[in-house]
C-alpha positions as CSV (number, residue, x, y, z in Angstrom):
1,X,87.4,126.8,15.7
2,X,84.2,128.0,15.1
3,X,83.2,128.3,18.6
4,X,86.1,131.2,19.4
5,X,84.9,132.5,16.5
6,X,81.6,133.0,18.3
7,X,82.8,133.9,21.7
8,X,85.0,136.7,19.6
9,X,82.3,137.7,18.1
10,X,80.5,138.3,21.4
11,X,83.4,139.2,22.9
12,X,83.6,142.7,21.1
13,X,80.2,143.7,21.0
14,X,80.5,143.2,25.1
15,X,83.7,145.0,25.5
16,X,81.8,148.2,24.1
17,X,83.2,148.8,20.6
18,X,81.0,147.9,17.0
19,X,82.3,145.7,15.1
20,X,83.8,146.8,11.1
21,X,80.4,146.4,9.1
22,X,81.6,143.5,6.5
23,X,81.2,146.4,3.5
24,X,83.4,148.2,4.6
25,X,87.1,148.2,3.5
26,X,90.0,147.1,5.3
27,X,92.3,149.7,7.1
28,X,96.0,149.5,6.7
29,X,96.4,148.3,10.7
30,X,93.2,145.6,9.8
31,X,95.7,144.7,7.2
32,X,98.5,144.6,9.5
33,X,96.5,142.3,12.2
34,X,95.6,140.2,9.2
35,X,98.8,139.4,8.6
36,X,99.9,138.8,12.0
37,X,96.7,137.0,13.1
38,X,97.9,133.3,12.4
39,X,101.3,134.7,14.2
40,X,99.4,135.1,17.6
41,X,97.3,132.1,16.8
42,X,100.4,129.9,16.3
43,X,101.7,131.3,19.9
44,X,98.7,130.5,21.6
45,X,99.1,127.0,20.1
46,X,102.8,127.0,21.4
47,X,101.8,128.4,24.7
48,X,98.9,125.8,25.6
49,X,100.9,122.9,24.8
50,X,103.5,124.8,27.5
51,X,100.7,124.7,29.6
52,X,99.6,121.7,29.7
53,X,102.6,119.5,30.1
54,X,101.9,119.5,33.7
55,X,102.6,122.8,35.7
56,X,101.1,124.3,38.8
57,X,98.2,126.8,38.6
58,X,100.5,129.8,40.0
59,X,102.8,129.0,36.8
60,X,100.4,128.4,34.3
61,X,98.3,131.8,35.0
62,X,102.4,132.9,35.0
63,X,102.8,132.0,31.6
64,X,99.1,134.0,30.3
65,X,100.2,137.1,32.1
66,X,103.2,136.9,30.2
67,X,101.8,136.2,26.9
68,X,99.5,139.0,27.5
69,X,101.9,142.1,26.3
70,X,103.0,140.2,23.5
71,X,99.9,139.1,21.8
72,X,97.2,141.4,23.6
73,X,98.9,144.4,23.7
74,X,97.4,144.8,26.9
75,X,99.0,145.5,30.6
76,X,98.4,142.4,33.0
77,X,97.4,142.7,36.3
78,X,96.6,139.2,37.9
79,X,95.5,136.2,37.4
80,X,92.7,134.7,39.9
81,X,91.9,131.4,41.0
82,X,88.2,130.5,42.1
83,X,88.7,128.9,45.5
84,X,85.8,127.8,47.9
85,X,83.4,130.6,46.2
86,X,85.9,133.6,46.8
87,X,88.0,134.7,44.4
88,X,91.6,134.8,45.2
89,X,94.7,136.3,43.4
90,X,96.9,133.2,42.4
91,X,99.3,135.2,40.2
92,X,100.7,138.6,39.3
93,X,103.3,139.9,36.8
94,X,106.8,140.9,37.9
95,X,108.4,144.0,37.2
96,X,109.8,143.0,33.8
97,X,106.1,143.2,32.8
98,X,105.1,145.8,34.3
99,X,107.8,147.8,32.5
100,X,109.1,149.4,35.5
101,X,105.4,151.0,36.4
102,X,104.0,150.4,39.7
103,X,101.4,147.5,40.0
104,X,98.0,148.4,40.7
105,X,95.7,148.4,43.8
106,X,94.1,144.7,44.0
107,X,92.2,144.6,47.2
108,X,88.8,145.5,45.7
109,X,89.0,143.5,42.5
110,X,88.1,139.6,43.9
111,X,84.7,141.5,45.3
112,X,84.2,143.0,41.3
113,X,84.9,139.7,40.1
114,X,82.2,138.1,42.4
115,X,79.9,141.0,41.3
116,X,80.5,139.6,37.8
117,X,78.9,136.2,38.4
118,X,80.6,134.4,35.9
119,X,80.3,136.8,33.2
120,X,83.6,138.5,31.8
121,X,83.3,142.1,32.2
122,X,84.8,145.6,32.7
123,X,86.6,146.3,36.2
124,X,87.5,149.7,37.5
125,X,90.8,150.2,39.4
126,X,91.5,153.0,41.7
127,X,94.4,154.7,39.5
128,X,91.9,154.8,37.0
129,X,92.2,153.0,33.5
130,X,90.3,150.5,31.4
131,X,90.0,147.2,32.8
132,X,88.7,143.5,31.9
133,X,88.2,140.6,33.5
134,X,88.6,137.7,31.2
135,X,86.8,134.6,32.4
136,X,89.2,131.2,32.7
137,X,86.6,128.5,31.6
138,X,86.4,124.9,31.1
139,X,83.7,122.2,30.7
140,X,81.3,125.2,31.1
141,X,82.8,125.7,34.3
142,X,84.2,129.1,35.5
143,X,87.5,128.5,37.0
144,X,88.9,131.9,37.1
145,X,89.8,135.5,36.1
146,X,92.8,136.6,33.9
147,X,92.4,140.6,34.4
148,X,94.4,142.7,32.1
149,X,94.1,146.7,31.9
150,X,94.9,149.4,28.8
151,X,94.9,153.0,28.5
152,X,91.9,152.7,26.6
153,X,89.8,149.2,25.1
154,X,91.9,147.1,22.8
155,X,90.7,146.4,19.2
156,X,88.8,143.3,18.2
157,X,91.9,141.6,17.0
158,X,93.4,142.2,20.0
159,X,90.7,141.1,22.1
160,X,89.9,137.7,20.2
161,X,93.8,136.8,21.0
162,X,93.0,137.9,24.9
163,X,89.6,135.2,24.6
164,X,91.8,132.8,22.5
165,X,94.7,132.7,25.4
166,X,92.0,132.4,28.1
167,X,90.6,129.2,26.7
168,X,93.7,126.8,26.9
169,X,95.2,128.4,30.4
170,X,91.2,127.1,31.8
171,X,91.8,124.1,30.3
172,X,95.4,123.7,31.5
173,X,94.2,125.1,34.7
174,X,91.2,122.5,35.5
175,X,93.9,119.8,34.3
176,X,96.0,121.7,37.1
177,X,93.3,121.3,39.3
178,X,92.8,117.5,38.4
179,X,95.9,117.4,38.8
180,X,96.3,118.5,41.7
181,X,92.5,116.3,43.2
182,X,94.2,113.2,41.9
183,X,97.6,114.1,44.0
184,X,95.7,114.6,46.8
185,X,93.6,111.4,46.3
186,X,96.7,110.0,46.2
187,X,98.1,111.1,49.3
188,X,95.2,110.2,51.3
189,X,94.8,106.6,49.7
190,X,98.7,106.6,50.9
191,X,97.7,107.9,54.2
192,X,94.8,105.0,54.7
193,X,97.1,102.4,53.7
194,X,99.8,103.7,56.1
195,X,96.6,104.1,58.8
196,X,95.6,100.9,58.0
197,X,99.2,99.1,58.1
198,X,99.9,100.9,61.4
199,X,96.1,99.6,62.7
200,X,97.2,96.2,61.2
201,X,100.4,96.2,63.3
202,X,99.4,97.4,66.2
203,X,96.6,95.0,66.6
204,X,99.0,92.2,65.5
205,X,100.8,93.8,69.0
206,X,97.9,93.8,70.7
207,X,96.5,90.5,69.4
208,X,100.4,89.2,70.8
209,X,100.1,91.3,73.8
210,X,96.7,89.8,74.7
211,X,97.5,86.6,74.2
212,X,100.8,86.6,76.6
213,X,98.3,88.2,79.3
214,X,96.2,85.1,78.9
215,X,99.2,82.8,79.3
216,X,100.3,84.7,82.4
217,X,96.7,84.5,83.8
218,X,96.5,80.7,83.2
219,X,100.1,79.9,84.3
220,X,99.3,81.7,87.7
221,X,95.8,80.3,87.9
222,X,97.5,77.0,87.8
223,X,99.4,77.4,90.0
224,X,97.0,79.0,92.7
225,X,94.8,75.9,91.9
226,X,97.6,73.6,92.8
227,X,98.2,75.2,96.1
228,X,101.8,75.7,95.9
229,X,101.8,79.0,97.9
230,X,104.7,80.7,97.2
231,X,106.7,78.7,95.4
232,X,104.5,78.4,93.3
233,X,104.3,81.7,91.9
234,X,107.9,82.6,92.2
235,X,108.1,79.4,89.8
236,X,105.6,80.7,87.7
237,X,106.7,84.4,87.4
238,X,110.5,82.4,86.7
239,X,109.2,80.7,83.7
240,X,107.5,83.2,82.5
241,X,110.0,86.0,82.8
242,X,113.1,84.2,82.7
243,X,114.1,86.5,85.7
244,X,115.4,85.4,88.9
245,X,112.5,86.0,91.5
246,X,112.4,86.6,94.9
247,X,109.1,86.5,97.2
248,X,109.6,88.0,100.5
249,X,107.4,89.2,103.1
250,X,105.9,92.2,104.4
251,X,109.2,92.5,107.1
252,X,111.9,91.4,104.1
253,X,112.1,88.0,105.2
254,X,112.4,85.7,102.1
255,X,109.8,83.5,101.4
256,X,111.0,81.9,98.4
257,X,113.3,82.2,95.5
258,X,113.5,80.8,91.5
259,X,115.9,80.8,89.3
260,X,119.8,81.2,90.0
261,X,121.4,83.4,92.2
262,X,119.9,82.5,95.9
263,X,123.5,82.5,97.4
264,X,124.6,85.9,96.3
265,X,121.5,87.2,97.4
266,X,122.3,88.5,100.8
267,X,120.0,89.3,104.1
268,X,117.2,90.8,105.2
269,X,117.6,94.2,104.2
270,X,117.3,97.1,106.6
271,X,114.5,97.8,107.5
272,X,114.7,101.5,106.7
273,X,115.9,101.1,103.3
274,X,113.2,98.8,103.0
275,X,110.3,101.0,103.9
276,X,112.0,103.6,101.6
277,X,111.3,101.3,98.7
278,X,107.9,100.3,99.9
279,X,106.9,104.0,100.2
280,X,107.7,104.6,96.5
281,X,106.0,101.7,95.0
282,X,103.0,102.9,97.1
283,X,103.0,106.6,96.1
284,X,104.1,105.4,92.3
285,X,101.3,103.0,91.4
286,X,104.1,100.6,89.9
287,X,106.5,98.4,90.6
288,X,109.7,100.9,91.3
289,X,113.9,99.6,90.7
290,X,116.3,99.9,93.5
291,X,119.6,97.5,93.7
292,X,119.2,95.7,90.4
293,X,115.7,94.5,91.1
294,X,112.2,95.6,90.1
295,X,110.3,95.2,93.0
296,X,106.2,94.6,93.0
297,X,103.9,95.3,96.1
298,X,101.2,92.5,97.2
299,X,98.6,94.7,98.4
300,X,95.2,94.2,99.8
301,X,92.7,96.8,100.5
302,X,95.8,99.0,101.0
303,X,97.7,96.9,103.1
304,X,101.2,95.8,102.1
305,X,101.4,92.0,102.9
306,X,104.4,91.3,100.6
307,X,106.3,92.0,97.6
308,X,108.0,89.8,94.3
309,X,111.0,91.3,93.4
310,X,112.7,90.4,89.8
311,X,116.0,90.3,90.0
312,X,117.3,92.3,86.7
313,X,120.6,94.3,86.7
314,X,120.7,94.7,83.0
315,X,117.2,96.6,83.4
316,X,115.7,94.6,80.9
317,X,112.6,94.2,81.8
318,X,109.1,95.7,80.1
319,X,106.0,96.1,79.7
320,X,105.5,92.2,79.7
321,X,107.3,91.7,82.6
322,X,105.7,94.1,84.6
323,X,102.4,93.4,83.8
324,X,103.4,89.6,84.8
325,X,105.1,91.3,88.2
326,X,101.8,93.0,88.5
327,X,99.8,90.2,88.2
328,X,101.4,87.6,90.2
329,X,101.8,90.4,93.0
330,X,97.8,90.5,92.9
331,X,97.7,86.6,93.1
332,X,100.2,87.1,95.8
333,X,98.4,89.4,98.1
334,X,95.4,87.3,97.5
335,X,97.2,84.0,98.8
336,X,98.4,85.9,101.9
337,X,95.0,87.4,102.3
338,X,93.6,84.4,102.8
339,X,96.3,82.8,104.8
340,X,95.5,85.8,107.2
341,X,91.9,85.1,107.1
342,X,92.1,81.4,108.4
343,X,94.9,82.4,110.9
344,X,92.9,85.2,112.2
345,X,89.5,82.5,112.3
346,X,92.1,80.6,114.3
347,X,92.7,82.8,116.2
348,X,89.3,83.6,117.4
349,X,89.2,79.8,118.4
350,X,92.2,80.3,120.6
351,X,90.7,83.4,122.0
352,X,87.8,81.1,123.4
353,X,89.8,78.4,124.7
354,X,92.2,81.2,126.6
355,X,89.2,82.6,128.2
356,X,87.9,78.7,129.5
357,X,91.5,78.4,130.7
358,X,91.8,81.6,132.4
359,X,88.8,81.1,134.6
360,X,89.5,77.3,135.1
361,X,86.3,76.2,133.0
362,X,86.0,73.0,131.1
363,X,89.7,71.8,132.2
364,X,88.4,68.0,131.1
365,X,87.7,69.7,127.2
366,X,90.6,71.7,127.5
367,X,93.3,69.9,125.7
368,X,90.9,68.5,123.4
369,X,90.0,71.4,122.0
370,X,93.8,72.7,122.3
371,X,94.5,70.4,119.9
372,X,91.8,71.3,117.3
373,X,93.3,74.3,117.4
374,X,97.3,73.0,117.0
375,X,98.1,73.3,120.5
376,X,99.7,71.0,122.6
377,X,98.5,71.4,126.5
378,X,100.6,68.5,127.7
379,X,103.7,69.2,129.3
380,X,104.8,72.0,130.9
381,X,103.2,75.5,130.2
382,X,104.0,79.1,130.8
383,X,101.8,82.0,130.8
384,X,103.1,85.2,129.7
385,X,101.1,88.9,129.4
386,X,102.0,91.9,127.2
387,X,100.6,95.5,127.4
388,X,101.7,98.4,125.8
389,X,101.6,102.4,126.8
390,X,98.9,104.1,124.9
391,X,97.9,100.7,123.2
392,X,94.2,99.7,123.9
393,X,94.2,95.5,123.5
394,X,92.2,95.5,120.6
395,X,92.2,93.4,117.3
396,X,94.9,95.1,116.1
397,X,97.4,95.0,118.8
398,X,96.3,91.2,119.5
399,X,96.9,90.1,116.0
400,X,100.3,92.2,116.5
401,X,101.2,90.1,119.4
402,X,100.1,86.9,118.0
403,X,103.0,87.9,114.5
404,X,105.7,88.5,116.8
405,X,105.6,85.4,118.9
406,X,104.9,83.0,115.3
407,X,108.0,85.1,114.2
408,X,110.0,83.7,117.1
409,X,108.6,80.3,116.7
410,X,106.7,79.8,120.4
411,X,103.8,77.4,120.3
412,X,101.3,79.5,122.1
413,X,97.7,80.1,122.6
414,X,96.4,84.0,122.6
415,X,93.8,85.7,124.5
416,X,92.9,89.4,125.2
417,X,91.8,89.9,129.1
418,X,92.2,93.2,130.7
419,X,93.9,95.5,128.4
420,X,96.5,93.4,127.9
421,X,97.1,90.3,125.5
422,X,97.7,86.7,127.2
423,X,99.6,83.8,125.9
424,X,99.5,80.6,127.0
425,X,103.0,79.4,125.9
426,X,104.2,75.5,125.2
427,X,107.9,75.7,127.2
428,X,109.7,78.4,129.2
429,X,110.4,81.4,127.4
430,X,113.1,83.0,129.1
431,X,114.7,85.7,127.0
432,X,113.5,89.0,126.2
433,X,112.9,88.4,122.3
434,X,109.3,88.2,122.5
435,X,109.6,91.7,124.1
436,X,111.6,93.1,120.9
437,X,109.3,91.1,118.8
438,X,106.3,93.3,119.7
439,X,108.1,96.0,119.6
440,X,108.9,96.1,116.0
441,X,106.0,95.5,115.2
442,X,104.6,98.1,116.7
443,X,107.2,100.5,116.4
444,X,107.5,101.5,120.1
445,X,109.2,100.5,123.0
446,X,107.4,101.5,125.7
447,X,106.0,97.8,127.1
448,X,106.0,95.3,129.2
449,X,105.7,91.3,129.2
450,X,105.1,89.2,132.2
451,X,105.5,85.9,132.6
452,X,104.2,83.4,135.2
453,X,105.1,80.5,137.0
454,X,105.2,76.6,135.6
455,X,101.9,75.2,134.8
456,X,102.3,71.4,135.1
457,X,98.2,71.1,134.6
458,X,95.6,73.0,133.2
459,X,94.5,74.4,136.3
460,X,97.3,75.5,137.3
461,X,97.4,78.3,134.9
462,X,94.8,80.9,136.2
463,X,97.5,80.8,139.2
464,X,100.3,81.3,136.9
465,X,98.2,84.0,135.3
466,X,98.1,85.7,138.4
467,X,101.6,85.6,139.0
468,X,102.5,87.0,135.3
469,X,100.1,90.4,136.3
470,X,102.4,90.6,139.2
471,X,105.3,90.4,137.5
472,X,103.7,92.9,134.8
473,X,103.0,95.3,137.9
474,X,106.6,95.4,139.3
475,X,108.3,96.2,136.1
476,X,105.9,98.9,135.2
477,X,106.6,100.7,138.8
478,X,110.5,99.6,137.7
479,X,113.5,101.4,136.4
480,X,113.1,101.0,133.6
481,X,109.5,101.0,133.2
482,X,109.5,98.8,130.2
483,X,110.9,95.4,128.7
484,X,110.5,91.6,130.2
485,X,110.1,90.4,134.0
486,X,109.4,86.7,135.2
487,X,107.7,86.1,137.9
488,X,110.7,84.4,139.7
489,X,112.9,87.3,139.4
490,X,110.9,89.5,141.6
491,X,112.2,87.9,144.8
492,X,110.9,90.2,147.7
493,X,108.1,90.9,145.4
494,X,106.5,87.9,145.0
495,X,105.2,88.9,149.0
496,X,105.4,92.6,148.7
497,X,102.8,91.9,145.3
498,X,100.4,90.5,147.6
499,X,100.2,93.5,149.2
500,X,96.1,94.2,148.2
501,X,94.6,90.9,149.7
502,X,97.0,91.2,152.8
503,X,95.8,93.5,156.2
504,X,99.1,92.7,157.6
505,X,100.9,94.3,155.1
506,X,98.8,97.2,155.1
507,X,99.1,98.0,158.6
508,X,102.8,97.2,158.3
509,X,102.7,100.4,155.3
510,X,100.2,102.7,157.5
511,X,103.4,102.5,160.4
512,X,105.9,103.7,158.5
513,X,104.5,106.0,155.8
514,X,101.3,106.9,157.4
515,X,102.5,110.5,158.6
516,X,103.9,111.1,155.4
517,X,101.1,109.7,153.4
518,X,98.8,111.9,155.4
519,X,101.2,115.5,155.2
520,X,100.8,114.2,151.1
521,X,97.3,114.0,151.0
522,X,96.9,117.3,153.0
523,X,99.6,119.8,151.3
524,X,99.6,118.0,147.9
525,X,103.3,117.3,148.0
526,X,105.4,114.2,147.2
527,X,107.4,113.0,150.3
528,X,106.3,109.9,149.4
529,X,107.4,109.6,145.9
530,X,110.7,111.5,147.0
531,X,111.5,108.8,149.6
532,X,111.0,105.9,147.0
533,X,113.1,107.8,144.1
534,X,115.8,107.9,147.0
535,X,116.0,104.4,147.8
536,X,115.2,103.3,144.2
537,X,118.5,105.5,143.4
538,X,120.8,103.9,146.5
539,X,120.5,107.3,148.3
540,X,122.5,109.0,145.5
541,X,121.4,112.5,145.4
542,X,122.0,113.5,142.0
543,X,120.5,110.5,140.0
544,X,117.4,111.2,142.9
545,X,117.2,114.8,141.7
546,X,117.6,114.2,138.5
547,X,114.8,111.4,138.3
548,X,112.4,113.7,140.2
549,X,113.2,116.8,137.8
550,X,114.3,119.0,140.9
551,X,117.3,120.6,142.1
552,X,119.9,118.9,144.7
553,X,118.7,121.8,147.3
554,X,115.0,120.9,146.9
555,X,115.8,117.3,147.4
556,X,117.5,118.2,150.4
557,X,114.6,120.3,151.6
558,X,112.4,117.3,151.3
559,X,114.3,114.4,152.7
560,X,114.6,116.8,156.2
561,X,110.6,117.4,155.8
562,X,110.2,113.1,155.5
563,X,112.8,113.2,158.6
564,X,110.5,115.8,160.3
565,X,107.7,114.7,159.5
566,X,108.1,110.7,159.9
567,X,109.6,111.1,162.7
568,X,112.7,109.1,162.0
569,X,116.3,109.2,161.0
570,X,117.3,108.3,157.2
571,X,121.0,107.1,158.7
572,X,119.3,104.8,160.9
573,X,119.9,100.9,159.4
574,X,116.7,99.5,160.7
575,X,114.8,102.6,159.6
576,X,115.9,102.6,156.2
577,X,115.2,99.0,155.9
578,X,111.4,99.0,157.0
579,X,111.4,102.6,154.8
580,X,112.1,101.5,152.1
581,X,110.4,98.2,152.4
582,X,107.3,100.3,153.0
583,X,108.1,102.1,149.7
584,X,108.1,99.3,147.8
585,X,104.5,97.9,149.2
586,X,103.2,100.9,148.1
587,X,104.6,101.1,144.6
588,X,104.2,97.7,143.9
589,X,100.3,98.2,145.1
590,X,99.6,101.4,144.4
591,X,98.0,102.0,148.0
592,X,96.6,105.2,148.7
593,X,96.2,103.9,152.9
């Protein structure tokens, strides 16, 4: 090994001591380390091929800190590991080692190794001592320290052995280290392949995801394209689910079902419950379970104008089937968007032809254009008028109106005159349902419909027009003020609600309330009012007092004021009559006189 030999050589004239002249003779301990050179050498041998059979850094510099006593006669101290340009202490003997003595102070030697740069060379401690740093090569490549300390320096023997033990631990250590690269190679090729597996699979997801989205989009495509309304996408949303589906309505009301299970189905559900559930779908984003059915909204530009439900007890549903929900609930909305669109175009047209038939124009186009609009003017013809407290007639209350009376099924023409909403209806609607109609949808109660007389021709319905106003009139100065009156239920009102065009009847008013009219008008009090509430109430005093807000004394007080100041006994039959016939002329007309 010739080239230990050299770094020996160099090795003692740097650790400070002259080398033997070759003249001279040979001591008795020269002779000694003679004889137990090849010994060392042999456990160097034994040591490397320990070494290298694979370990860890931390157990190879382990196994030279051990050797070090024995072959060295040196104390070690640590063994250090070149990491990212900083030295770092990897290793350092045990107590057994140490024989019992305290290890040394460490914290300054990485910056005295760094000092070195790459040279092996002396090292102080703070306890004081000889030290040297023994450079861990390989490949030319500095790897490491192994420091090792002495009472005073070694001999040359000694310190060739320290130089032959540091040459296989940097060997064993840059295998460690190659090792350790090729590990690590190997766990990040394992890594990609794993990435690139994972990538693999979840494209192959998406890929599959992807291409059931497209088969949604074109089965629902279809059939919008078809028309079929919908049925057509509960169909569609069935076959491609396999879920029972049910389209219903902005109100509940069910629109159409697919797949089994239409007869155990039920009703329309209460309306409460169902707003509940609306609610939550709105403030979650998503289509929300309630009852064994995930439930989509149809919305358009915020508006709820239905929802698909998929009936599914089990909860079995996913991400598939609620991105097909999703989907058909957008086709949905878009269907009934449009549906609105024409009806409220339709509308318009009606709103025209209600105007013309109103004022009596163009009764020869009339029914012609009646009919363009799917209205039949033939035969006989009511005319009925809504208006609501605190509702002004606009679009919005009109197109109200219009829902509730296609949700009862009357054929009817719709109109907006006055602040209230007109409807020209085919047949006699009698009952009070439009009335609850409107009132649902508007979520108040506080209205009124008014219907007219039979209109056997066109022109007779500005007449019967009139007579639904007056109708209108009476129930709102009515107890109570609000629900449905016809025109031939007013009896003594049909005259009395002539009462504006008629100088008769207002002379007939002036002669029985005119004093009290007048002590009204001049003390701001309500005789007046009083005396109608009384009659209204059958002369009872308590439901009198109790309509007027005032105690029975105070009504007391005021019916011997009206008695005072009319001029006329309340016990007397004739009096009463004309009184309170008078009272009703001037509710029913509002007359100031």
């Amino acid at each position: 090994m010739p080239g230990v030999a050299d770094d020996r050589s160099g090795a003692a004239h740097r650790i400070g001591g002259p080398s033997r002249p070759h003249s001279q003779a040979p001591s008795t301990a020269q002779a000694s380390w003679e004889h137990r050179q090849p010994d060392g050498l042999y456990g160097v041998f034994e040591l490397a091929v320990t070494m290298l059979d694979g370990r860890p850094a931390d157990e190879i510099l382990q196994l030279a800190l051990g050797a070090v006593p024995r072959l060295v006669g040196c104390r070690p101290e640590g063994g250090f590991v070149l990491r990212d340009g900083r030295f770092e202490l990897e290793a350092a003997p045990g107590a057994e080692l140490l024989g019992g003595r305290a290890p040394r102070d460490l914290s300054e030697t990485a910056d005295q190794l760094t000092a070195l740069h790459g040279r092996d060379g002396e090292i102080g401690f703070r306890e004081g001592g000889w030290g040297w740093a023994v450079g861990l090569r390989c490949g030319g490549a500095l790897l490491g320290y192994l420091v090792v300390s002495a009472r005073e320096p070694p001999p040359d023997d000694a310190r060739f052995l320290a130089y032959a033990l540091a040459q296989p631990t940097g060997a064993a250590l840059f295998n460690a280290d190659a090792r350790r690269r090729d590990r690590e190679y190997a766990r990040q090729l394992f890594r990609a392949i794993e990435e690139r597996e994972a990538a693999n699979a979840r494209l192959t997801a998406l890929v599959a995801e992807l291409e059931g989205q497209r088969n949604v989009h074109e089965v629902l495509a279809r059939s919008s394209l078809a028309d079929e309304g919908e049925d057509g996408i509960a169909r569609a949303v069935y076959e491609l689910t396999g879920l029972p589906t049910c389209v219903e309505d902005r109100f509940g009301n069910l629109l159409s079902w697919a797949g089994p299970g239409l007869a155990e189905a039920g009703g329309k559900p209460d309306p409460v419950v169902r707003r509940q559930i609306v609610q939550a779908a709105m403030r979650a984003l998503a289509p929300v379970r309630h009852g064994g059915r995930l439930i989509g909204l149809a919305r358009h530009h915020g508006e709820v104008l239905g929802t698909i439900a998929l009936i599914d007890p089990t909860a079995k549903a996913g991400r598939a089937e609620e991105f097909t929900l999703g989907h058909a609930c957008t086709t949905l909305a878009l269907e009934l968007a449009h549906r609105r669109s024409l009806a409220e175009t339709e509308l318009r047209m009606r709103r025209e032809l209600m105007d013309d038939l109103l004022t009596g124009a163009d009764e020869d186009g009339a029914c012609a254009r009646a009919e363009a609009v799917g209205h039949d003017l033939h035969g006989p013809q009511y005319v009925v008028v809504v208006q609501w407290q605190g509702r002004v007639a606009d679009d919005r209350f009109i197109t109200s109106v219009a829902r509730a009376a296609q949700g009862m099924g009357l054929r009817s023409l719709l109109a907006r005159r006055s602040e209230m909403a007109v409807l020209v209806v085919q047949g006699e609607p009698r009952d009070t349902g439009l009335y609850e109609a409107v009132a649902e949808e508007l979520g108040s109660r506080q209205g009124v419909v008014g219907i007219g007389g039979l209109c056997e021709v066109t022109a007779d319905i500005p007449h019967s027009f009139d007579m639904a106003v007056r109708a209108l009139n009476v129930r709102r100065q009515s107890e109570p003020a609000y629900g449905t009156t016809t025109y031939e239920e007013l009896g003594l009102y049909r005259i009395l609600a002539r009462g504006n065009d008629s100088k008769d009847v207002d002379n007939f008013v002036r002669e029985w309330l005119g004093p009290l009219l007048n002590y009204d008008e001049a003390h701001g009090t309500d005789l007046v009012l009083t005396l109608a509430q009384y009659f209204d109430h059958g002369g009872n005093y308590d439901e009198t007092a109790q309509a007027l807000a005032v105690h029975r004394s105070t009504l007391r007080y005021r019916l011997q004021r009206i008695r005072e100041v009319s001029g006329r006994r309340l016990d007397d039959v004739d009096n009463r009559f004309h009184l309170q016939v008078a009272t009703r002329i001037w509710k029913v007309s509002g007359l100031a006189l």
